[in-house]
C-alpha positions as CSV (number, residue, x, y, z in Angstrom):
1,X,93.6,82.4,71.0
2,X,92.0,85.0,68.4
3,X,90.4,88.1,69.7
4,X,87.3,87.1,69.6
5,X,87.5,84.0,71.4
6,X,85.4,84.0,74.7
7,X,87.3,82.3,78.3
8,X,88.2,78.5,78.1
9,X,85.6,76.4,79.5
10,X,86.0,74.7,83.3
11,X,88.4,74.4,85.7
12,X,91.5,75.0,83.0
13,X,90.2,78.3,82.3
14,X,91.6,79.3,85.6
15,X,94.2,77.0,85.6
16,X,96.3,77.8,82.4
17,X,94.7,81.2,81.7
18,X,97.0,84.4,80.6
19,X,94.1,86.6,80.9
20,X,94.7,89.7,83.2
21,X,91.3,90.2,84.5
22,X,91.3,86.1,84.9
23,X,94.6,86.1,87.3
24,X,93.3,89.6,88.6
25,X,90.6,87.8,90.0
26,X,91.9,84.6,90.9
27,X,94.8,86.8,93.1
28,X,91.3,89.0,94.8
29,X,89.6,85.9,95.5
30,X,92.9,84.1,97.3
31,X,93.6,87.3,99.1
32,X,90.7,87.4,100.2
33,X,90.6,83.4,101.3
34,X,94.4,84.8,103.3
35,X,92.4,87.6,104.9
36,X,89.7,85.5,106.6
37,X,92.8,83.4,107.2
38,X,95.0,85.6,108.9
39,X,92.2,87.1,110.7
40,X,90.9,83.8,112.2
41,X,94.6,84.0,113.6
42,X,93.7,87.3,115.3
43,X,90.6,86.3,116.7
44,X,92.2,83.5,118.7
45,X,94.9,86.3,119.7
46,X,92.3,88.7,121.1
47,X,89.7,85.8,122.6
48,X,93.0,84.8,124.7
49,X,93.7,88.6,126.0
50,X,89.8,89.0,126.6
51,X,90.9,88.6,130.2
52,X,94.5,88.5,131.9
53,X,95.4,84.9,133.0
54,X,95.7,81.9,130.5
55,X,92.6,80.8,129.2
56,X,92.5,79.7,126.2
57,X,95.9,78.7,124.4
58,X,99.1,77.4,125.8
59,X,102.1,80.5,125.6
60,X,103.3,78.3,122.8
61,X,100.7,78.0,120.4
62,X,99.6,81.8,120.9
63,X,103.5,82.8,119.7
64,X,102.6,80.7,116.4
65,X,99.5,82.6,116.5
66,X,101.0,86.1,116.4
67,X,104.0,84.9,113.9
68,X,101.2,83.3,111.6
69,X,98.8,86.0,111.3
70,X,101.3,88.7,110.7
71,X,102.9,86.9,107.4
72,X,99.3,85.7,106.3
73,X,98.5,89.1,106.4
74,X,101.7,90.6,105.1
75,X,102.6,88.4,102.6
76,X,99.2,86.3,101.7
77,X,96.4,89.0,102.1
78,X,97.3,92.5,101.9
79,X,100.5,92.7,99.0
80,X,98.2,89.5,96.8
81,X,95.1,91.8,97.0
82,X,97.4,94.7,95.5
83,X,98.4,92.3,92.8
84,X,95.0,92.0,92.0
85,X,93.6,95.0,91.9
86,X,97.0,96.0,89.2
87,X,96.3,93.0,87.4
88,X,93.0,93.7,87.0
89,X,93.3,97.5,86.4
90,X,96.5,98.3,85.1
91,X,96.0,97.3,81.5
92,X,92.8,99.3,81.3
93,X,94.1,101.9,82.6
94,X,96.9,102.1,80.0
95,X,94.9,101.8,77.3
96,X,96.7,98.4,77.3
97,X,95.5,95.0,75.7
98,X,96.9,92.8,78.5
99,X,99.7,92.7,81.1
100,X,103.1,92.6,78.8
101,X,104.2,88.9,80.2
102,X,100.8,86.8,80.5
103,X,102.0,83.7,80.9
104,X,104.7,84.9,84.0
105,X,101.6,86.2,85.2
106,X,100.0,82.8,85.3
107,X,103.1,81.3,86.9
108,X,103.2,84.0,89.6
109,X,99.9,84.0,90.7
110,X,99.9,80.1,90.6
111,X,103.0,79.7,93.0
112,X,101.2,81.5,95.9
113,X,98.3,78.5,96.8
114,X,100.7,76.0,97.6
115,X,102.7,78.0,99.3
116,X,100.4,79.3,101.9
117,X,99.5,75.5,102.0
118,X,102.7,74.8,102.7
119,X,103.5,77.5,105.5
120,X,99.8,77.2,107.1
121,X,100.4,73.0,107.4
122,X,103.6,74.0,109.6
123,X,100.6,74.4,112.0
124,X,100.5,71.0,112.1
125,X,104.4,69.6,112.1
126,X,106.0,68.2,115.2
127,X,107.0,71.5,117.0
128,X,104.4,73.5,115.6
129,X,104.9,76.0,113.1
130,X,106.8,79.4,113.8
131,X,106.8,80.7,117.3
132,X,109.3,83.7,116.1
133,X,107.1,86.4,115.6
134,X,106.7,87.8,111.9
135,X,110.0,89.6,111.9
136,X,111.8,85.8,112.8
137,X,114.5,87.4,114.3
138,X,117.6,85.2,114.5
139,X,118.4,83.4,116.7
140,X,115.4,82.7,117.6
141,X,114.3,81.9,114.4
142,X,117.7,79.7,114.1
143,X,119.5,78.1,117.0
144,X,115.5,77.7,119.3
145,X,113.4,77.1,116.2
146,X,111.2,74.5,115.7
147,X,112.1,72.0,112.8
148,X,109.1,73.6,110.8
149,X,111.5,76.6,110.5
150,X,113.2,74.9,107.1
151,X,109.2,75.3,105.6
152,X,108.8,78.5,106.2
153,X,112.0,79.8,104.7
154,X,111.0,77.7,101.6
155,X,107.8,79.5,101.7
156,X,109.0,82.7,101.9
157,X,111.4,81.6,99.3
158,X,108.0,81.1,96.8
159,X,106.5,84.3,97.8
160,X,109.5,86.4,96.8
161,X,109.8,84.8,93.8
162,X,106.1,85.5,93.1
163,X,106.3,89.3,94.3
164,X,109.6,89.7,92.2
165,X,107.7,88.0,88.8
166,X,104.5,90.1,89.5
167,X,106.9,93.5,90.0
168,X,108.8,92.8,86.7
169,X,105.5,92.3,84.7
170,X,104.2,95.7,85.7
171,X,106.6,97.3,85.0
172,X,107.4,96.1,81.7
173,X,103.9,96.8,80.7
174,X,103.7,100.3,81.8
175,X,106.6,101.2,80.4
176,X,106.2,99.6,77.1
177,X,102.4,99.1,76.7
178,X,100.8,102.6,77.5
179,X,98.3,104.0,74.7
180,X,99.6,106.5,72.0
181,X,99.3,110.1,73.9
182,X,99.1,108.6,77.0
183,X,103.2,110.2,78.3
184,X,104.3,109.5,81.9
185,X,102.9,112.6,83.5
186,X,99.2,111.4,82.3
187,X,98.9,108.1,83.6
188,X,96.7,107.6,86.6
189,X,97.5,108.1,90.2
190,X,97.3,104.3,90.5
191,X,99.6,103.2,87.8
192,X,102.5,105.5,89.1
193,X,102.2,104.0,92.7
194,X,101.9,100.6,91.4
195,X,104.9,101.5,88.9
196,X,107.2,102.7,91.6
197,X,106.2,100.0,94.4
198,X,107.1,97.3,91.3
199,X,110.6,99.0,91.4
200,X,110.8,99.1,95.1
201,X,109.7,94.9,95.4
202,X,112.3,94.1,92.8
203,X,115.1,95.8,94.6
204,X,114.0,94.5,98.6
205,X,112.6,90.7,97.9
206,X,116.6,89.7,97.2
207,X,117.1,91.3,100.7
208,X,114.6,88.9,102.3
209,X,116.1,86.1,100.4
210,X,119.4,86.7,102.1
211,X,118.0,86.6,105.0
212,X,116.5,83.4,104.9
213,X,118.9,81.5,102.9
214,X,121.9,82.6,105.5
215,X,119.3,81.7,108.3
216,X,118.9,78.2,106.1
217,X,122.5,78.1,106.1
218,X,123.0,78.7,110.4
219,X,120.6,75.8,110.7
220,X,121.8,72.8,108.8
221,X,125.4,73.8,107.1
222,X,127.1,75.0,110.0
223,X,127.7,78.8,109.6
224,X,127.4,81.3,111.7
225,X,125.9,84.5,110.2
226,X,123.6,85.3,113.2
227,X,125.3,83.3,116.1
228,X,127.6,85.3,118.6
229,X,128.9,82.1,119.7
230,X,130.8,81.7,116.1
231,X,131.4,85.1,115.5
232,X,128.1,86.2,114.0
233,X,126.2,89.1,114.9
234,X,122.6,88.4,115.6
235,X,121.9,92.2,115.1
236,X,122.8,92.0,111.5
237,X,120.2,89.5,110.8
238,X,118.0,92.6,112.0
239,X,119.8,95.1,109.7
240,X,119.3,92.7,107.1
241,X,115.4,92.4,108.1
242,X,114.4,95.8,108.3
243,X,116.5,96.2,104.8
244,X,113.8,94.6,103.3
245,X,111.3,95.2,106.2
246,X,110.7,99.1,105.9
247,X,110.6,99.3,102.2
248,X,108.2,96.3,102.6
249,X,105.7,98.5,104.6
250,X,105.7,101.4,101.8
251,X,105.3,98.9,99.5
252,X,102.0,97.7,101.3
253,X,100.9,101.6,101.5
254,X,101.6,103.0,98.2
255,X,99.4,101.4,96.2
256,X,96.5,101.7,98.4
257,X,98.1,106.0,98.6
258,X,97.1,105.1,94.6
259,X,93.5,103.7,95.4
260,X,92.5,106.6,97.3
261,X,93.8,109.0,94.7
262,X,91.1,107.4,92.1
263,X,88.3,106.6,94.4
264,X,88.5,110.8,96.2
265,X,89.0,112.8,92.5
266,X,85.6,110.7,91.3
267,X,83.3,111.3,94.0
268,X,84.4,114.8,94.4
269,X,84.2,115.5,90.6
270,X,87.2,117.1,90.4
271,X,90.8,116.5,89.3
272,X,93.1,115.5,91.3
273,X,94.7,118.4,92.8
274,X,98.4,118.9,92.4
275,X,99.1,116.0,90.1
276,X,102.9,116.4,89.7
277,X,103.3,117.0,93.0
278,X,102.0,113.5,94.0
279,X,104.1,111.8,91.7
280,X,107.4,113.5,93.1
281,X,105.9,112.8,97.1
282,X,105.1,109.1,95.8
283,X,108.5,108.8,94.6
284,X,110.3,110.8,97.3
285,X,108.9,108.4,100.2
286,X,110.0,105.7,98.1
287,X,113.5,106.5,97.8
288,X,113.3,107.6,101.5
289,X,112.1,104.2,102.7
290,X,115.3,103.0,101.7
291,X,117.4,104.8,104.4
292,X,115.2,104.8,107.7
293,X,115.9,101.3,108.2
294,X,117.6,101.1,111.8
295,X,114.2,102.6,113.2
296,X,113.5,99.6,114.2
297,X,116.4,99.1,116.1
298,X,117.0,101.9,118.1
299,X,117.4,99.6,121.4
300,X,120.1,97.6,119.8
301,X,123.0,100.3,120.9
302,X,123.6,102.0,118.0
303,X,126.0,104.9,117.5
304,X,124.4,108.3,118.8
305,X,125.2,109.7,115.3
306,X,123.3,106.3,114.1
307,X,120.1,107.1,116.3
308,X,120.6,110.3,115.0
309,X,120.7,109.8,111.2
310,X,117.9,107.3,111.3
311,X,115.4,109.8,113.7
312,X,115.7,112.5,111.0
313,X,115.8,110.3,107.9
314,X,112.5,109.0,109.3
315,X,110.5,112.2,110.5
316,X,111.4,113.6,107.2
317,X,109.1,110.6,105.4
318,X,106.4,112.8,107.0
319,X,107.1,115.6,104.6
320,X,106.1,113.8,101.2
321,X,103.0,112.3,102.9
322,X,101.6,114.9,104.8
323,X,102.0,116.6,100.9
324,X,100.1,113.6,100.0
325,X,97.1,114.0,102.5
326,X,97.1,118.2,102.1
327,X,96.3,117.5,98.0
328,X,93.5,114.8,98.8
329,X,92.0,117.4,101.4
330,X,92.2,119.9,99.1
331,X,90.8,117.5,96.2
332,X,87.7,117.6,98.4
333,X,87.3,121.1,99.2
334,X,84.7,122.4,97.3
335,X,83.9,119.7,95.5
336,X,80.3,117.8,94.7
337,X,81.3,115.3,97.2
338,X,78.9,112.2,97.7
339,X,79.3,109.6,99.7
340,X,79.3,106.6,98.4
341,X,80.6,103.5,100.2
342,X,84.3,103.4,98.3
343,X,84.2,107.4,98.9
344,X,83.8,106.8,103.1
345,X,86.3,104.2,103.1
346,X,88.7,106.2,101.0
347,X,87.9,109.3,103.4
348,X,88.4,107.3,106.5
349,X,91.6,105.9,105.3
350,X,93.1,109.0,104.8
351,X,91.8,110.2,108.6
352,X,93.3,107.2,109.8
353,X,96.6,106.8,108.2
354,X,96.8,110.3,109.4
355,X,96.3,109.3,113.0
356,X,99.1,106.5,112.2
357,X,101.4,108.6,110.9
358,X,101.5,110.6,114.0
359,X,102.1,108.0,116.6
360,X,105.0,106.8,113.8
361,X,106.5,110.4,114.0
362,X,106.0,110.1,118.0
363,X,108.1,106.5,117.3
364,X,111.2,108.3,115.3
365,X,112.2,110.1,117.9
366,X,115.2,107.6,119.3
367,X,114.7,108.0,123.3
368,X,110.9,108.4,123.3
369,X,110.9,105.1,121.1
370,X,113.0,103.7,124.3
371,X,110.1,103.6,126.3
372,X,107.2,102.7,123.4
373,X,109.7,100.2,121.6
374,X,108.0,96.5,121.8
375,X,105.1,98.1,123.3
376,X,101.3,97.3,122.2
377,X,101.8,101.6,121.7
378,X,103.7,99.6,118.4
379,X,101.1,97.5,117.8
380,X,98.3,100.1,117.5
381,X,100.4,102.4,115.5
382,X,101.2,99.7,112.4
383,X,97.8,98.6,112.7
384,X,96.7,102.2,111.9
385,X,98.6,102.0,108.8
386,X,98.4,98.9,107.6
387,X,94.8,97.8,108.1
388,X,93.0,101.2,108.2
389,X,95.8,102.5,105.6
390,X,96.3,99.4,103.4
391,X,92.9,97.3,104.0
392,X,90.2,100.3,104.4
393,X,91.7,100.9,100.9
394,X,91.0,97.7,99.6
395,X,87.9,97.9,100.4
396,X,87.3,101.4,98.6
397,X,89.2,99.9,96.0
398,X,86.8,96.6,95.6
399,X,83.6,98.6,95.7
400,X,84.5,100.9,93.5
401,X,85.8,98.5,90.5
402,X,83.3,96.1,91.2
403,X,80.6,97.4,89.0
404,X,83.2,97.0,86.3
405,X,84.1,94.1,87.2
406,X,81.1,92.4,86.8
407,X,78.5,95.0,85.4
408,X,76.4,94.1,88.6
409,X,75.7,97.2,91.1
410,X,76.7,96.0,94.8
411,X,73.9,96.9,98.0
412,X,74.6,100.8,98.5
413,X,73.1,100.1,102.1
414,X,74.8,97.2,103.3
415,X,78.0,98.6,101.6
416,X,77.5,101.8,103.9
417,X,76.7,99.0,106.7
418,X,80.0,97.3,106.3
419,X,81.8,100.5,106.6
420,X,80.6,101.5,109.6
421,X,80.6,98.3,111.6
422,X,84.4,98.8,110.3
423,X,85.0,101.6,111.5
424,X,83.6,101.4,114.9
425,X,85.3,98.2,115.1
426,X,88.3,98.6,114.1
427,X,88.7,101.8,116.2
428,X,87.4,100.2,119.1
429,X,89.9,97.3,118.7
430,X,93.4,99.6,118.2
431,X,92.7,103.0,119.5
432,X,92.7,101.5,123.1
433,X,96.3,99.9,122.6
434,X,97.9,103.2,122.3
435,X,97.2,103.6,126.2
436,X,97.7,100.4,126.9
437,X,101.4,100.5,125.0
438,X,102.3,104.0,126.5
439,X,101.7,102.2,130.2
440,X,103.7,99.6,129.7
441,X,102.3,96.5,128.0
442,X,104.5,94.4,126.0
443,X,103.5,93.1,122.1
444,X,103.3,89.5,121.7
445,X,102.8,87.7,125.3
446,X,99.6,85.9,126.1
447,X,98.9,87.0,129.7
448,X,99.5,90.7,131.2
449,X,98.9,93.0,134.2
450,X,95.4,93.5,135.8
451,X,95.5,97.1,135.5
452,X,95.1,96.6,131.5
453,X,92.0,94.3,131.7
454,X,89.4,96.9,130.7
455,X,91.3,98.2,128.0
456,X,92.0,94.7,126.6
457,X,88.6,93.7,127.0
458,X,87.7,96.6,124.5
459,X,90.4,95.7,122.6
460,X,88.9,92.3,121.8
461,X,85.5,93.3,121.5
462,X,86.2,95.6,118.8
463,X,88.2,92.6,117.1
464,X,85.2,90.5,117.1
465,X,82.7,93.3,115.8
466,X,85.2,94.4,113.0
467,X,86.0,90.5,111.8
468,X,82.7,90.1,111.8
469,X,82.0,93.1,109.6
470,X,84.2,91.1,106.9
471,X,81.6,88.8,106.7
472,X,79.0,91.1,105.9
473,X,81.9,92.4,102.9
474,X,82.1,88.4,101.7
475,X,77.9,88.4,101.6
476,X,77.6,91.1,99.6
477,X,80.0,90.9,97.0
478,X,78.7,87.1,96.8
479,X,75.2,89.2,96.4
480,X,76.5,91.3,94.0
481,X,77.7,89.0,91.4
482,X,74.5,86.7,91.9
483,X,71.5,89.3,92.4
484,X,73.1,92.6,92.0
485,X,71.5,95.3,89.9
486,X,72.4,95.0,86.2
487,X,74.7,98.1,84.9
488,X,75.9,99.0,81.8
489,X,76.7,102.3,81.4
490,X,80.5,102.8,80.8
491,X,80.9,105.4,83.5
492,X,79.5,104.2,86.2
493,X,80.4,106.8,88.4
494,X,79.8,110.4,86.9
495,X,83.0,111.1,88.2
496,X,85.1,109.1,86.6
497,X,87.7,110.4,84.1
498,X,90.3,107.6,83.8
499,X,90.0,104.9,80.6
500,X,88.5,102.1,82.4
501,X,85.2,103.7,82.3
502,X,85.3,104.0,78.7
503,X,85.1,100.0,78.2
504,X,82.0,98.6,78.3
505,X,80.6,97.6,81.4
506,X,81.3,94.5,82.7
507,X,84.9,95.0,81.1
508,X,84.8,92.3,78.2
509,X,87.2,89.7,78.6
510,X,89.8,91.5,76.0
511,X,89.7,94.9,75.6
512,X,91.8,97.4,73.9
513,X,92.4,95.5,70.9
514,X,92.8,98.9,68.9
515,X,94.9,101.0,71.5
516,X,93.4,104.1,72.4
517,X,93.7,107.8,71.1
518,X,94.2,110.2,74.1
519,X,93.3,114.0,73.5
């Protein structure tokens, strides 16, 4: 296709296209389709613990419920959205013409539909679909699985071959494709998070493929990996997990660390401050995440020295980010700060990941996690991280692209609207479970104790209001592409420094064709 050629026409534009903004989009879009998705799951999770008693799903089905929404969200909204967003921005933040492999970009983004297809239609197989919860610890997820079990490990099978094309593409274009001038240490915030949680996917997606094939292999070939009975250790199917599983949840977090440290700098009008600084903490917590595994496990009977290692390896992850959150604070202070809609989301992310870090320092230490481990204490804490940590992000991340996107401006007041139904909501639904955790109340069961009634009933109630605040999200980015007001400045934000607001605005659908210059 010659430079000047405009998008294929249709439905085969989207099909065979190598375009970055093209699969950028397609992967916001699916994400997106995954979050409504994964939260539908959630809803039916809090309507049944609205009250104590069994109400409205059998035990069964609400296991499937809690297994399902955590890998839709994991794995189908959250990491996809990420995709997106360094699909879309990477190469224009580079100075780059397009993403280095275009047509493995295609393939990567392509494999995802039908494989949520597949793992959502084990909904409907006999046995249902996974009852395991989303770590599908073994045996469980072996020996008493449904026969729907097979699907899923194919599924997860497609996803990690997805996340491990995606990862390799990155970084072969940001470490060949970056403009003339533009060296290591001036890239943006964004491309070195998304650089170093590329690195980090490639080395723990052969982790989780392990996993599942040597579950695969318990089921129908007769081994025993992860059954006691013939000699196998069900706790090294967790070892195995968590392997993957903690570098997993940095990998979720990074990138939106990388959002925020755009979105903050622009509506302070100010550099970032401490720049390096970032870049070593960003690739400090990475390396960390590697060793803090067995946090998970504490319960299992580890080793003193084990519980040990582990509880210091993990409180000292606090250092790097709490480096992280002093130079966003301090990116603020004294700045011009307005607040925008991507400016309160990327505020209130940093409060709140702030508020989950804490209650995941309370976690590392080995006895206190004895009494909070499989708690909802658990619940609320991840929750904190991942939704108000990864998803708040998004959010900032979406409103603040979008005008480049599609040279349309979205509803400042119903942008601000959606934010703070968000925020009360999502407060509302997770604070509560802290108390609930710390008094006993144990993740994943559909009935419980009178005594947390009130508590759960807030709990839910906050669900409803903050799921519903997506929908206001949906209605006015769907507004803003239609109707929204027309932009076409460059720098749509006065703030902005980085080479994506030197494009035109909307991007056109190649730029860079000349790389470049940097000063």
């Amino acid at each position: 296709m010659g430079a000047h050629h405009g998008p294929a026409k249709g439905l085969t534009r989207w099909l065979f296209t190598t375009n970055h903004k093209d699969i950028g989009t397609m992967y916001l879009w699916f994400s997106f389709a995954m979050f409504l998705l994964g939260g539908s799951f959630a809803m039916i999770i809090r309507a049944e613990l609205f009250q104590p008693g069994l109400q409205i799903v059998q035990p069964e089905f609400f296991n499937q419920m809690t297994t399902m929404h955590g890998l839709v969200m994991v794995f189908g909204a959250i990491m996809p959205a990420f995709v997106g967003l360094a699909n879309w921005m990477i190469p224009l933040m580079i100075g780059a013409p397009d993403m280095a492999l275009p047509r493995m970009n295609n393939w990567s983004f392509w494999i995802l539909p039908p494989t949520f297809l597949l793992l959502a239609s084990t909904l409907f197989m006999e046995g249902g679909g996974p009852n395991f919860g989303w770590t599908f610890y073994a045996p469980l997820s072996t020996t008493y699985a449904p026969p729907s079990v097979t699907f899923f490990i194919f599924a997860v099978h497609a996803m990690g071959i997805s996340s491990i094309m995606g990862s390799i593409n990155i970084i072969a274009t940001v470490v060949n494709m970056r403009a003339p001038g533009m060296t290591y240490m001036k890239m943006p915030m964004f491309v070195w998070t998304w650089l170093i949680t590329a690195f980090l996917l490639v080395a723990v997606m052969p982790v989780l493929a392990g996993a599942v094939t040597m579950m695969l292999m318990d089921i129908h070939f007769g081994t025993s990996f992860f059954n006691a009975a013939g000699g196998g250790d069900p706790v090294l199917f967790q070892h195995v997990f968590w392997f993957f599983g903690h570098p997993e949840v940095y990998i979720i977090i990074l990138p939106a660390f990388g959002v925020v440290s755009e979105v903050i700098p622009t509506f302070s009008r100010k550099p970032l401050f401490g720049y390096d600084s970032m870049v070593y903490a960003t690739s400090s917590i990475a390396f960390l995440s590697f060793i803090v595994w067995a946090h998970h496990m504490y319960t299992v009977g580890m080793p003193i020295a084990g519980e040990l290692f582990f509880m210091y390896a993990t409180m000292l992850i606090a250092v790097p980010t709490a480096a992280k959150v002093f130079n966003w604070i301090t990116t603020m202070f004294k700045g011009s700060i307005t607040l925008e809609t991507p400016m309160l989301f990327a505020i209130a992310k940093v409060f709140l990941f702030t508020i989950g870090g804490f209650s995941g320092l309370m976690l590392a230490i080995a006895p206190a996690d004895f009494q909070y481990h499989d708690s909802y204490f658990v619940v609320a804490h991840f929750h904190y991280t991942m939704v108000a940590g990864a998803i708040f992000a998004l959010s900032a991340a979406v409103y603040y692209w979008i005008p480049k996107w599609t040279g349309k401006m979205y509803n400042e007041t119903m942008g601000k609207a959606h934010f703070w139904i968000s925020f009360v909501g999502f407060n509302l639904t997770f604070f509560p479970q802290h108390f609930v955790g710390l008094a006993g109340m144990p993740r994943r069961i559909p009935d419980y104790n009178l005594m947390f009634a009130d508590f759960n009933m807030m709990s839910s109630i906050g669900a409803f209001i903050y799921g519903g605040s997506q929908l206001l999200f949906l209605f006015n980015i769907v507004r803003t592409i239609t109707h929204g007001k027309p932009v076409s400045d460059p720098k749509v934000w006065e703030g902005g420094t980085t080479l994506e607001w030197t494009v035109p605005t909307p991007a056109p659908y190649h730029t860079f064709t000349t790389p470049p210059e940097l000063k």
